[in-house]
PyMOL Python script that loads the backbone (N, CA, C, O; Angstrom):
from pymol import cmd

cmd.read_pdbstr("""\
ATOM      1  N   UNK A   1     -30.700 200.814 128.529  1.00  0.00           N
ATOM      2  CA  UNK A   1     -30.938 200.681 127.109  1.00  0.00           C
ATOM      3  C   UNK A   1     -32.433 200.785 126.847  1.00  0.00           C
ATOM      4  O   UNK A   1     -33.231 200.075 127.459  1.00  0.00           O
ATOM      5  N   UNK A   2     -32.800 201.665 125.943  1.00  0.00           N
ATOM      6  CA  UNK A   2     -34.162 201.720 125.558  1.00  0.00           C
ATOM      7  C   UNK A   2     -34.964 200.210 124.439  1.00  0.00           C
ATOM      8  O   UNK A   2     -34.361 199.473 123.658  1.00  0.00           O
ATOM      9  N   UNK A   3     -35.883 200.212 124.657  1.00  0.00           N
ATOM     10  CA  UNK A   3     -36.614 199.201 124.041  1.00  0.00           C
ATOM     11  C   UNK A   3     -36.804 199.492 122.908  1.00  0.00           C
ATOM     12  O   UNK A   3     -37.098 200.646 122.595  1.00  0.00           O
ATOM     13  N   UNK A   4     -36.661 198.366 121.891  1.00  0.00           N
ATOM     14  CA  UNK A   4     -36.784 198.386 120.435  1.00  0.00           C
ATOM     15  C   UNK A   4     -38.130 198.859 119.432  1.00  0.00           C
ATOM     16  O   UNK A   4     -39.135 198.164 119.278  1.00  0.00           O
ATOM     17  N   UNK A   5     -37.890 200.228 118.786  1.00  0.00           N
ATOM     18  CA  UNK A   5     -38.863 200.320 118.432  1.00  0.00           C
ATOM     19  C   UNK A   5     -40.087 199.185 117.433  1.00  0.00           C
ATOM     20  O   UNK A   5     -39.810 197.989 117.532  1.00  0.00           O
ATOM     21  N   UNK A   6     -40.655 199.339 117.029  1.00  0.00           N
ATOM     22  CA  UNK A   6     -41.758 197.894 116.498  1.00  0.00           C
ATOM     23  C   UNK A   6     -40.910 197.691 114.904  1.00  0.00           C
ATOM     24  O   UNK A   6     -40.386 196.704 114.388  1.00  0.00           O
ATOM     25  N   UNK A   7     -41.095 199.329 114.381  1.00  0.00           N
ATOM     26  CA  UNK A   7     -40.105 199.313 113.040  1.00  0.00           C
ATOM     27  C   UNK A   7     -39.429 200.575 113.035  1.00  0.00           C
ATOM     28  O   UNK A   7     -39.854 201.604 113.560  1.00  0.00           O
ATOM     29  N   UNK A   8     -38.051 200.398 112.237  1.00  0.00           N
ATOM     30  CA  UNK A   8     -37.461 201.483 112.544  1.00  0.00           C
ATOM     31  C   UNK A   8     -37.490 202.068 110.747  1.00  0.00           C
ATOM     32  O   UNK A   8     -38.184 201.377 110.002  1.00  0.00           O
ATOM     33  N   UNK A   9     -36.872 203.102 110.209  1.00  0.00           N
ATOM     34  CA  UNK A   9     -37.579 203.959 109.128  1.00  0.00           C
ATOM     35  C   UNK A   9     -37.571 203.118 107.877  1.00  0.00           C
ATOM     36  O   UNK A   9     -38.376 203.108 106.946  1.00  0.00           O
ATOM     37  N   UNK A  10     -35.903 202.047 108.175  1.00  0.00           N
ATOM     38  CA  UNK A  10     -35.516 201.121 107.179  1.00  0.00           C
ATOM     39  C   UNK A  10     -36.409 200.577 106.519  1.00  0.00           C
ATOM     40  O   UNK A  10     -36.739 200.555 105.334  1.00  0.00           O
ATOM     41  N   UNK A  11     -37.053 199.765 108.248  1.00  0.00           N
ATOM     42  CA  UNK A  11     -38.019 198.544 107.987  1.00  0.00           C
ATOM     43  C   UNK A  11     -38.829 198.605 107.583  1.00  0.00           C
ATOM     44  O   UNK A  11     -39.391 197.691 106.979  1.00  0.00           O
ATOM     45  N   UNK A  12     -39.443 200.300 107.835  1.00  0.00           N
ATOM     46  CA  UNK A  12     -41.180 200.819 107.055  1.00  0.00           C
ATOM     47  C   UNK A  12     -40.935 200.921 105.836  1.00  0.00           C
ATOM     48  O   UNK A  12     -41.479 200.175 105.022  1.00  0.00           O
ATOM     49  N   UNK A  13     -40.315 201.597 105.584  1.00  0.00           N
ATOM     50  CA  UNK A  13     -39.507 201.691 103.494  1.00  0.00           C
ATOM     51  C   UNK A  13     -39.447 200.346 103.250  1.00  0.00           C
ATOM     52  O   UNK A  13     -40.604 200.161 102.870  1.00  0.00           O
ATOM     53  N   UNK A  14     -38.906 199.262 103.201  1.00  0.00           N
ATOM     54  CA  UNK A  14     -39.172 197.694 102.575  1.00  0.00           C
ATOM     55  C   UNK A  14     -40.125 197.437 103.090  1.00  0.00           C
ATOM     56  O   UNK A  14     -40.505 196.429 102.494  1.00  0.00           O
ATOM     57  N   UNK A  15     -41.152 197.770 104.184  1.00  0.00           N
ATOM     58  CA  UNK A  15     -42.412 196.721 104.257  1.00  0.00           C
ATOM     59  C   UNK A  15     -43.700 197.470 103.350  1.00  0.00           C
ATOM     60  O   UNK A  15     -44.738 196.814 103.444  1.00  0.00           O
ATOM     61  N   UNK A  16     -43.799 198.445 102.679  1.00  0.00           N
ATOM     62  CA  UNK A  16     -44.117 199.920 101.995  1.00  0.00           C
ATOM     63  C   UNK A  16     -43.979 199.377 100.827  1.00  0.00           C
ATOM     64  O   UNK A  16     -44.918 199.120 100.073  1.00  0.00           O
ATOM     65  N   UNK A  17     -43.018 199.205 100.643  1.00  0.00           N
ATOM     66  CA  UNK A  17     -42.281 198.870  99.155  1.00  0.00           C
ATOM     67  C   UNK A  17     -42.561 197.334  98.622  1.00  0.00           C
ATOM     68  O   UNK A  17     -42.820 196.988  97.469  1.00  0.00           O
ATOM     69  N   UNK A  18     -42.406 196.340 100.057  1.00  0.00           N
ATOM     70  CA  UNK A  18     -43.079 195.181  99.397  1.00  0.00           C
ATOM     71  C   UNK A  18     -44.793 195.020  99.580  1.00  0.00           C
ATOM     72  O   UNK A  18     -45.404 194.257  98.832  1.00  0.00           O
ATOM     73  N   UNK A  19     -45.301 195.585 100.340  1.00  0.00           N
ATOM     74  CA  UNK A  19     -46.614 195.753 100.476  1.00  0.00           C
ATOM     75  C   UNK A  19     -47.023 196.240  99.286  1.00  0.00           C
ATOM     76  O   UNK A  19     -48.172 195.950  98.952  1.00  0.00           O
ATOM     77  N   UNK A  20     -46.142 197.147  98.304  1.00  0.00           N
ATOM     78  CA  UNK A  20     -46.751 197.712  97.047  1.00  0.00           C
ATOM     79  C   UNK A  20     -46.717 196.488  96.010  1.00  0.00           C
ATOM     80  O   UNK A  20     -47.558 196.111  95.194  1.00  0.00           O
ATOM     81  N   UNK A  21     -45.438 196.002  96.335  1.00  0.00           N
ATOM     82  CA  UNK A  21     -45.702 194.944  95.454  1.00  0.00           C
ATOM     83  C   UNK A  21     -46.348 193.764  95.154  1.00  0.00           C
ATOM     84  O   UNK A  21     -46.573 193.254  94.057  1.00  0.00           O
ATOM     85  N   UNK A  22     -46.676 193.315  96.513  1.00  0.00           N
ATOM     86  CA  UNK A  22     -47.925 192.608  96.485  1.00  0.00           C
ATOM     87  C   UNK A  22     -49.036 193.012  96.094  1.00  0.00           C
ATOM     88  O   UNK A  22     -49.832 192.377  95.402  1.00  0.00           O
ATOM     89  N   UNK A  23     -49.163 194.129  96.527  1.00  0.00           N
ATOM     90  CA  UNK A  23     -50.503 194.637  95.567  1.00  0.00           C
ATOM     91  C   UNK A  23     -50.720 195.129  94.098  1.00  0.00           C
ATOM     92  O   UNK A  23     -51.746 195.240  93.427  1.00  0.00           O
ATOM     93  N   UNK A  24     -49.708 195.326  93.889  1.00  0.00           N
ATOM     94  CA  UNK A  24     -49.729 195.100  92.035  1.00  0.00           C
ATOM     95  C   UNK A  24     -49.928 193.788  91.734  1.00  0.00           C
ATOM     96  O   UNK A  24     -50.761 193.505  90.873  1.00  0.00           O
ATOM     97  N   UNK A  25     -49.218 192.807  92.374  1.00  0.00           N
ATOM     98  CA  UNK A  25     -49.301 191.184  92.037  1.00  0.00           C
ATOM     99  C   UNK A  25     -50.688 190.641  91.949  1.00  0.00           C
ATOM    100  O   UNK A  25     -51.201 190.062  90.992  1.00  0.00           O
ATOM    101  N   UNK A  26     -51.317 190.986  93.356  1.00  0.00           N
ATOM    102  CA  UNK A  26     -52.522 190.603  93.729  1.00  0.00           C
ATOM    103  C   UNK A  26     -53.188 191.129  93.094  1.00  0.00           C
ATOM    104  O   UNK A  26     -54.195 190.422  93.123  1.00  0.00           O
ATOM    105  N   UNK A  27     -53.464 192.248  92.237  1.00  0.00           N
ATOM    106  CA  UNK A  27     -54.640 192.879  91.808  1.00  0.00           C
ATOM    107  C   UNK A  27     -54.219 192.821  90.164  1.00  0.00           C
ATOM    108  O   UNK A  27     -55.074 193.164  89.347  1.00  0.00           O
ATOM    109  N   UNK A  28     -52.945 192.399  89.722  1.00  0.00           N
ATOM    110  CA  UNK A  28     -53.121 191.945  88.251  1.00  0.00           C
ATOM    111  C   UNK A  28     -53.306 190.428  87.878  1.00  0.00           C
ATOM    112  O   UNK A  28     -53.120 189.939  86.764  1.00  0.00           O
ATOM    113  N   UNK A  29     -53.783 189.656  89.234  1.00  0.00           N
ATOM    114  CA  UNK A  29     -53.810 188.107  89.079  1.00  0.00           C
ATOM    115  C   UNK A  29     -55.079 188.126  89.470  1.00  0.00           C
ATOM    116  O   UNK A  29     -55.654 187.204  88.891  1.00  0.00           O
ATOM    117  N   UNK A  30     -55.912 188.798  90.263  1.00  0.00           N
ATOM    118  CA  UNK A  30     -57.438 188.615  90.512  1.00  0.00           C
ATOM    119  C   UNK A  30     -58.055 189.191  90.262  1.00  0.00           C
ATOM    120  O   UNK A  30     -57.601 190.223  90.757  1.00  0.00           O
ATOM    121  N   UNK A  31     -59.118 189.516  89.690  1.00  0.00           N
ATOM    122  CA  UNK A  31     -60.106 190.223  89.387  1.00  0.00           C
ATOM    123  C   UNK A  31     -60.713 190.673  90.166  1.00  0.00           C
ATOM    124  O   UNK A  31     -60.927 190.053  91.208  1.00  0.00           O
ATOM    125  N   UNK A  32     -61.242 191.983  89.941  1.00  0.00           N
ATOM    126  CA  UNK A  32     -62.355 192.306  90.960  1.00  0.00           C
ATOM    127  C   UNK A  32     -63.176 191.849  91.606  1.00  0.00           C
ATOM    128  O   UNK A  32     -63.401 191.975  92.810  1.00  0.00           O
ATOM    129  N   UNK A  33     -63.995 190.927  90.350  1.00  0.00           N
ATOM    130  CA  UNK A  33     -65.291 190.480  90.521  1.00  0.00           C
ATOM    131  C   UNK A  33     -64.761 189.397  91.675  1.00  0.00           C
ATOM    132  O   UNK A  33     -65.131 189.995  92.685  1.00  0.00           O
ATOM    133  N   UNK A  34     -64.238 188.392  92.068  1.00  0.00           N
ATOM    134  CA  UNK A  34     -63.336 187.766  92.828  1.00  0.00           C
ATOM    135  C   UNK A  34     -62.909 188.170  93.935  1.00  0.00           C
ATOM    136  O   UNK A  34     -62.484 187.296  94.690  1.00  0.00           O
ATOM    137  N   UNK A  35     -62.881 189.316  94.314  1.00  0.00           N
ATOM    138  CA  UNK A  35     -62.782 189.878  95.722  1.00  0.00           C
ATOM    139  C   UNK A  35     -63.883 190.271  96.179  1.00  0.00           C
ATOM    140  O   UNK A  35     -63.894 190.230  97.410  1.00  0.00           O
ATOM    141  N   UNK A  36     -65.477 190.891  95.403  1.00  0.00           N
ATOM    142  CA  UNK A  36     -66.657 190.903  96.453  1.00  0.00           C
ATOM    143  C   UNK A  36     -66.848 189.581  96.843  1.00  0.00           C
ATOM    144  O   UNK A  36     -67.107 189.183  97.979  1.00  0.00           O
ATOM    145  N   UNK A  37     -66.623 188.559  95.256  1.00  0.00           N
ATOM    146  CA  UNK A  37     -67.559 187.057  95.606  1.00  0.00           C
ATOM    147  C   UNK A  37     -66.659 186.235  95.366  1.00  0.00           C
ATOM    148  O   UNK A  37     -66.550 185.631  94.300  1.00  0.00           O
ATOM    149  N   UNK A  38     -65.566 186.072  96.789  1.00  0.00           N
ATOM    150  CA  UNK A  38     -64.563 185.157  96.642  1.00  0.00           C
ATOM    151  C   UNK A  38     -65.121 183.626  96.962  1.00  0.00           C
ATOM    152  O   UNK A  38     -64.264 182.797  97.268  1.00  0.00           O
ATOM    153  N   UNK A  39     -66.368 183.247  96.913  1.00  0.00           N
ATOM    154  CA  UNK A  39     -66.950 181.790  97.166  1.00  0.00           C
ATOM    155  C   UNK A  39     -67.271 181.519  95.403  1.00  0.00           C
ATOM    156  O   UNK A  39     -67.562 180.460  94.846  1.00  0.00           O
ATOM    157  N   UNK A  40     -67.134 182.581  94.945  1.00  0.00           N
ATOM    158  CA  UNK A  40     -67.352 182.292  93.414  1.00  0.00           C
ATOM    159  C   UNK A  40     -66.561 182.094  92.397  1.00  0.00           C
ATOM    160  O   UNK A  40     -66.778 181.499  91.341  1.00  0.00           O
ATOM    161  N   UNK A  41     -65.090 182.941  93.002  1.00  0.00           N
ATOM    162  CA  UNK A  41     -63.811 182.609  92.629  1.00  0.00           C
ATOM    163  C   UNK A  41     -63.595 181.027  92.443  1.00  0.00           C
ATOM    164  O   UNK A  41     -64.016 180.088  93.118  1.00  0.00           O
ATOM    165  N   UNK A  42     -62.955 181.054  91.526  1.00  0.00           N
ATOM    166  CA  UNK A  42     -62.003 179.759  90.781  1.00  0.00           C
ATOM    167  C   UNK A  42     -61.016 179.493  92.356  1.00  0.00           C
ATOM    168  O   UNK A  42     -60.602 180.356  93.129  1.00  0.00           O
ATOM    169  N   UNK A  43     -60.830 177.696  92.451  1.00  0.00           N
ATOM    170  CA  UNK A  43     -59.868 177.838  93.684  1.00  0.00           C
ATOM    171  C   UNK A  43     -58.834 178.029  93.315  1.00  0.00           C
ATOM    172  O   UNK A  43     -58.325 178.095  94.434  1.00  0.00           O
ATOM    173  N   UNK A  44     -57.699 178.251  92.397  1.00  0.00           N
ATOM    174  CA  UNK A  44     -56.258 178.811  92.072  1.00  0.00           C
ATOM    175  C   UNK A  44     -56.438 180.560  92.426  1.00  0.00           C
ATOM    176  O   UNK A  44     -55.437 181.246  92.632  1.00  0.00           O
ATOM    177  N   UNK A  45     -57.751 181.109  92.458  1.00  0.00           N
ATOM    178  CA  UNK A  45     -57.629 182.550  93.066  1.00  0.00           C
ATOM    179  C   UNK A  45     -57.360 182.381  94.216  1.00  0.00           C
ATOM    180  O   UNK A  45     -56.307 182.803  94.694  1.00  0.00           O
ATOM    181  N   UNK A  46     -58.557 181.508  95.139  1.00  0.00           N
ATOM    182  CA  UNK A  46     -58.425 181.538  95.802  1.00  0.00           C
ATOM    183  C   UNK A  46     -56.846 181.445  97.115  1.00  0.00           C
ATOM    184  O   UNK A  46     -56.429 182.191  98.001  1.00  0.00           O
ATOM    185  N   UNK A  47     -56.437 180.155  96.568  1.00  0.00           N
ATOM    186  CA  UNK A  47     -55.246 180.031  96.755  1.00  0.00           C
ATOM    187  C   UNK A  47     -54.320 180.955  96.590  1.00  0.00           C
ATOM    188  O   UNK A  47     -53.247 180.948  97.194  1.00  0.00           O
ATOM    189  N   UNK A  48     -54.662 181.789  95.783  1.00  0.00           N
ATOM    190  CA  UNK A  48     -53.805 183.252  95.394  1.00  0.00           C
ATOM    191  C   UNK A  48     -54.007 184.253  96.665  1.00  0.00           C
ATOM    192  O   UNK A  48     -53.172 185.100  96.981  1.00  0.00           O
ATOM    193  N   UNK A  49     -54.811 184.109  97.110  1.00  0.00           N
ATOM    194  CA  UNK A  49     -55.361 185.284  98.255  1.00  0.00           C
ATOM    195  C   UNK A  49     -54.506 185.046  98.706  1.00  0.00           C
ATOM    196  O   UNK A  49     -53.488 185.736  98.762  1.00  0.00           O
ATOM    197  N   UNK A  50     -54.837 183.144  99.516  1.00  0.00           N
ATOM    198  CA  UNK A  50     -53.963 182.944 100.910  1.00  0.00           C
ATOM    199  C   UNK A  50     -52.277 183.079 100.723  1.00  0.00           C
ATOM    200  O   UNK A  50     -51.378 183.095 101.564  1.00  0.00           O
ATOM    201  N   UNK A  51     -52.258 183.150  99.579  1.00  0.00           N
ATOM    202  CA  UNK A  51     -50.303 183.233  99.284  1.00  0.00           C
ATOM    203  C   UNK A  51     -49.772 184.480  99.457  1.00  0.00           C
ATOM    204  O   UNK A  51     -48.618 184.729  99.806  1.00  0.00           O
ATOM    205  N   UNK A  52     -50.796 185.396  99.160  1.00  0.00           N
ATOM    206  CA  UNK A  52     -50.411 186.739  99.149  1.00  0.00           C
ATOM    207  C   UNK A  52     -50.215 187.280 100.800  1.00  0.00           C
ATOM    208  O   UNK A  52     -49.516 188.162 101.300  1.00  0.00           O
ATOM    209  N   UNK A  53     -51.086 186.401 101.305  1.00  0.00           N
ATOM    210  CA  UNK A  53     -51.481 187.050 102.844  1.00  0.00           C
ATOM    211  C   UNK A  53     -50.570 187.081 103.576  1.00  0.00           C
ATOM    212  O   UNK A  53     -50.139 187.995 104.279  1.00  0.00           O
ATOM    213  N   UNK A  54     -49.990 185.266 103.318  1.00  0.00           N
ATOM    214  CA  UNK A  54     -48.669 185.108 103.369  1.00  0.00           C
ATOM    215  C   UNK A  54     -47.597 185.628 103.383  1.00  0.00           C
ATOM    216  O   UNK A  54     -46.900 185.991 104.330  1.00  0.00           O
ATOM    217  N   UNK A  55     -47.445 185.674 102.312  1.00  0.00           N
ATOM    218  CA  UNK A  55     -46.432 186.758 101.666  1.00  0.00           C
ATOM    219  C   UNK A  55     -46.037 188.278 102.398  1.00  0.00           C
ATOM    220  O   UNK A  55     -44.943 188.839 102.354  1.00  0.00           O
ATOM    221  N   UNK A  56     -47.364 188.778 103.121  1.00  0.00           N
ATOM    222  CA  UNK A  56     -47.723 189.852 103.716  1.00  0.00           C
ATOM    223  C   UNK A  56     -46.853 189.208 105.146  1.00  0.00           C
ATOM    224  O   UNK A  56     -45.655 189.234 105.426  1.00  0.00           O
ATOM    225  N   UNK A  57     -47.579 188.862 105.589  1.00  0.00           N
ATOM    226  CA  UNK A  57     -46.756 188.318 106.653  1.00  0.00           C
ATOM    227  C   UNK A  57     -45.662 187.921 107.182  1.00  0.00           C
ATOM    228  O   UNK A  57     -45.466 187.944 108.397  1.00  0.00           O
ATOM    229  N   UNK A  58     -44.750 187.474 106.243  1.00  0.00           N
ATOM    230  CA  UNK A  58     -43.392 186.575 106.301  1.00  0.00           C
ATOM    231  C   UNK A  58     -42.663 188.424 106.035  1.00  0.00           C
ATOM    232  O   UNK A  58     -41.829 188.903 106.803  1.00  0.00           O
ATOM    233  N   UNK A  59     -43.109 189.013 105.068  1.00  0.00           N
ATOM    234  CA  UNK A  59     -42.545 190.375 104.975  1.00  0.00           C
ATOM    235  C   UNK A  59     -42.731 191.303 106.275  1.00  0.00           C
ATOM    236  O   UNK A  59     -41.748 191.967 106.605  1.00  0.00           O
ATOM    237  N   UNK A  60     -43.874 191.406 107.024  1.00  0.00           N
ATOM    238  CA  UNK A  60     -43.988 191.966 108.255  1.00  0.00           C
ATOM    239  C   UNK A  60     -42.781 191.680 109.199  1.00  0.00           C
ATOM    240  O   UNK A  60     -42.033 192.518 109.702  1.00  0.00           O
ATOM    241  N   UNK A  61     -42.744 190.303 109.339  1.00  0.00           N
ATOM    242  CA  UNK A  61     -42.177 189.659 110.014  1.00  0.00           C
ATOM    243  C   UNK A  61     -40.470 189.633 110.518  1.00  0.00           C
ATOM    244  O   UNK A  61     -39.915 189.742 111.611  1.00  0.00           O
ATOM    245  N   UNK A  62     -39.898 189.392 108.844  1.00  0.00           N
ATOM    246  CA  UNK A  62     -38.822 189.842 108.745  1.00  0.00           C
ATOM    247  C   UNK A  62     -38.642 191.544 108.401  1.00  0.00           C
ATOM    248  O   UNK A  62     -37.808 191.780 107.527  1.00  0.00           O
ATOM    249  N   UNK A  63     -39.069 192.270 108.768  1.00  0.00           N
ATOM    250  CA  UNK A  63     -38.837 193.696 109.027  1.00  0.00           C
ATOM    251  C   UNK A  63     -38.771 194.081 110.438  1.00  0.00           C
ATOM    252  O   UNK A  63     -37.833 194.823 110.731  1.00  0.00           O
ATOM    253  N   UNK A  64     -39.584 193.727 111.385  1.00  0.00           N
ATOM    254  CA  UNK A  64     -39.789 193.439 112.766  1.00  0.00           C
ATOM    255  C   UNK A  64     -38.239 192.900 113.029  1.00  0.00           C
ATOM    256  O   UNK A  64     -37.393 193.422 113.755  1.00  0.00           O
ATOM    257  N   UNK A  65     -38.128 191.775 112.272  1.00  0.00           N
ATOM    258  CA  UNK A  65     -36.304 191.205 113.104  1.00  0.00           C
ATOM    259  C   UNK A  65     -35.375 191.821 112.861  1.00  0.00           C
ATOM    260  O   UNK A  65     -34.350 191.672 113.526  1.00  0.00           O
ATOM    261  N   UNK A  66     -35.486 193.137 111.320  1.00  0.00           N
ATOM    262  CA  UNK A  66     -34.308 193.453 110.617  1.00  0.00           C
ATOM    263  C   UNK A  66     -33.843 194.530 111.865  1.00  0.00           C
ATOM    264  O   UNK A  66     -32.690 194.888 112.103  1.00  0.00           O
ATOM    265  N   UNK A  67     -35.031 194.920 112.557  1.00  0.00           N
ATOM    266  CA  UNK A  67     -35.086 195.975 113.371  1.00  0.00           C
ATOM    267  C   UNK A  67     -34.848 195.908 114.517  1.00  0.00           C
ATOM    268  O   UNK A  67     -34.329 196.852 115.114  1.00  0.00           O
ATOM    269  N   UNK A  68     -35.195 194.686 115.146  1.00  0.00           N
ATOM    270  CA  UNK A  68     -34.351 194.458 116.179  1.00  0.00           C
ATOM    271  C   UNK A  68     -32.937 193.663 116.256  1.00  0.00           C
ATOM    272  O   UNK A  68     -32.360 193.334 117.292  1.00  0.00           O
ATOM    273  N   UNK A  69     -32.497 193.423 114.873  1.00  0.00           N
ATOM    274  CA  UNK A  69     -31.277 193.222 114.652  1.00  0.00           C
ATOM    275  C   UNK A  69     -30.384 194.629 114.990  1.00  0.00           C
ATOM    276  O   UNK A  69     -29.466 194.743 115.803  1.00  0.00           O
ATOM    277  N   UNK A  70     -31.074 195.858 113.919  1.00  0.00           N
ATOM    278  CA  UNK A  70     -30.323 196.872 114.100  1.00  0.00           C
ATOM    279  C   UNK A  70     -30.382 197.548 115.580  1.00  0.00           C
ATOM    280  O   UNK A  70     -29.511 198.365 115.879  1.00  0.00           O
ATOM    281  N   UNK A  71     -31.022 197.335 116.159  1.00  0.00           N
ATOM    282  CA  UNK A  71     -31.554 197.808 117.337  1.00  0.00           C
ATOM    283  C   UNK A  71     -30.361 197.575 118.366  1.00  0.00           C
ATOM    284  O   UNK A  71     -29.828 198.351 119.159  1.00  0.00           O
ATOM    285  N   UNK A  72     -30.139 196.292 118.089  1.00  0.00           N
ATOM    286  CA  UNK A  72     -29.155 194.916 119.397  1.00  0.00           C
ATOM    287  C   UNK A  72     -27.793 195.306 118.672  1.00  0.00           C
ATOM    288  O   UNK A  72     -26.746 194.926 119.196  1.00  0.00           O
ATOM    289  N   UNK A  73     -27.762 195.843 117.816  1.00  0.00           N
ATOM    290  CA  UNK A  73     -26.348 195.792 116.781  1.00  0.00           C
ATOM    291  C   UNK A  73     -25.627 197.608 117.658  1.00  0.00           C
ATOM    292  O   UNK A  73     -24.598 197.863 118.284  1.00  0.00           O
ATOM    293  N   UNK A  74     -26.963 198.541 117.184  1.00  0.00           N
ATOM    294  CA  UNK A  74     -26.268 199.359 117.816  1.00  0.00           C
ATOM    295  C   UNK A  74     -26.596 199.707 119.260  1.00  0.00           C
ATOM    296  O   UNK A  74     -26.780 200.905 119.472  1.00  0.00           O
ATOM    297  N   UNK A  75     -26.696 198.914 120.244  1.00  0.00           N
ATOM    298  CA  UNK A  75     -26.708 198.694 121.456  1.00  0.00           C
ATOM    299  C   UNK A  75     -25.387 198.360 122.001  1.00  0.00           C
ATOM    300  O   UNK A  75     -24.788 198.879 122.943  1.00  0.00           O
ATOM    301  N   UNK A  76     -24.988 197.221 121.093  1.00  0.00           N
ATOM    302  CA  UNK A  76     -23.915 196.811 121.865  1.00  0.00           C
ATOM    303  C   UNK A  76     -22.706 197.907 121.421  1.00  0.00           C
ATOM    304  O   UNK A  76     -21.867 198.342 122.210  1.00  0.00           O
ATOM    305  N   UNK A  77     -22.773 198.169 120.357  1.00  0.00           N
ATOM    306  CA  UNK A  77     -21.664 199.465 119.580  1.00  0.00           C
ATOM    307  C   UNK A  77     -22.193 200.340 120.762  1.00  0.00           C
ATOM    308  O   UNK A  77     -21.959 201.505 120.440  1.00  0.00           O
ATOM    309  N   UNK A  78     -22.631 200.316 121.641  1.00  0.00           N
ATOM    310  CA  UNK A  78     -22.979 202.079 122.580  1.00  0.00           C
ATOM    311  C   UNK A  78     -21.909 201.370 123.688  1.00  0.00           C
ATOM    312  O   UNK A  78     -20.875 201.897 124.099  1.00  0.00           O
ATOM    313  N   UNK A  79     -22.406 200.104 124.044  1.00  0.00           N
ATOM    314  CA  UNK A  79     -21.505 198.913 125.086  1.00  0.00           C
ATOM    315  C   UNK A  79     -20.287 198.978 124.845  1.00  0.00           C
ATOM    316  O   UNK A  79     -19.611 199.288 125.825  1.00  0.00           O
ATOM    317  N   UNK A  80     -19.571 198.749 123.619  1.00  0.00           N
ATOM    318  CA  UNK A  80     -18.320 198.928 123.390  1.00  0.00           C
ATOM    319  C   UNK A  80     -17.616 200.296 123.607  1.00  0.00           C
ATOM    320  O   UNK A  80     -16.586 200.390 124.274  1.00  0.00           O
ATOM    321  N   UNK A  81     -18.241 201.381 122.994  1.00  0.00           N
ATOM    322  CA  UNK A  81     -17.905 202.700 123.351  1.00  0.00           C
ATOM    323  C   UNK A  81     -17.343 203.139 124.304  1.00  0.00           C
ATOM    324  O   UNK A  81     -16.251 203.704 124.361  1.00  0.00           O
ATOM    325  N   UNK A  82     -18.529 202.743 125.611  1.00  0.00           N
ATOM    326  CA  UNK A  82     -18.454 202.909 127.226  1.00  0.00           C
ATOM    327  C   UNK A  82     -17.108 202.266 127.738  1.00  0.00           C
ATOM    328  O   UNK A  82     -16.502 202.650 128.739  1.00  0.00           O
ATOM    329  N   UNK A  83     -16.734 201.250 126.922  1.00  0.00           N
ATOM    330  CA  UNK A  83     -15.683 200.370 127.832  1.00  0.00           C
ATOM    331  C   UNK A  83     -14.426 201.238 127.620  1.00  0.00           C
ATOM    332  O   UNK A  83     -13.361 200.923 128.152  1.00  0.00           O
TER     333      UNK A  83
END
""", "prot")
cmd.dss("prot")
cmd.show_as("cartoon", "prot")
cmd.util.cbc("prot")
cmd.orient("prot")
């Protein structure tokens, strides 16, 4: 059995798609001026960054598993086949 790719086409299309949407979120809740001089930012921006980053992450994350879900799913469907 071959090893699971990192993402498979699914997982890039929703992590694409929510990556876009975070960045509409993020960039109609912060201002520019707030991303050169985020020590100058208000802390509710700030806090906005780290949620988003978040957000980035937990979405990485679960795309990575959706993929090795599908991965292990049709592995064993190749297993069953053989028998």
């Amino acid at each position: 059995m071959d090893s699971p790719p990192v993402l498979d086409r699914q997982a890039a299309a929703t992590l694409i798609a929510g990556a876009l949407l975070l960045a509409i979120s993020f960039f109609s809740n912060i201002g520019y001026g707030a991303l050169i001089h985020l020590r100058a930012a208000a802390l509710d921006e700030q806090i906005g960054v780290c949620l988003h980053l978040a957000a980035l992450a937990a979405l990485v994350g679960d795309a990575e598993l959706a993929t090795r879900l599908r991965h292990r799913a049709r592995n064993e469907e190749i297993v069953r086949g053989k028998q």
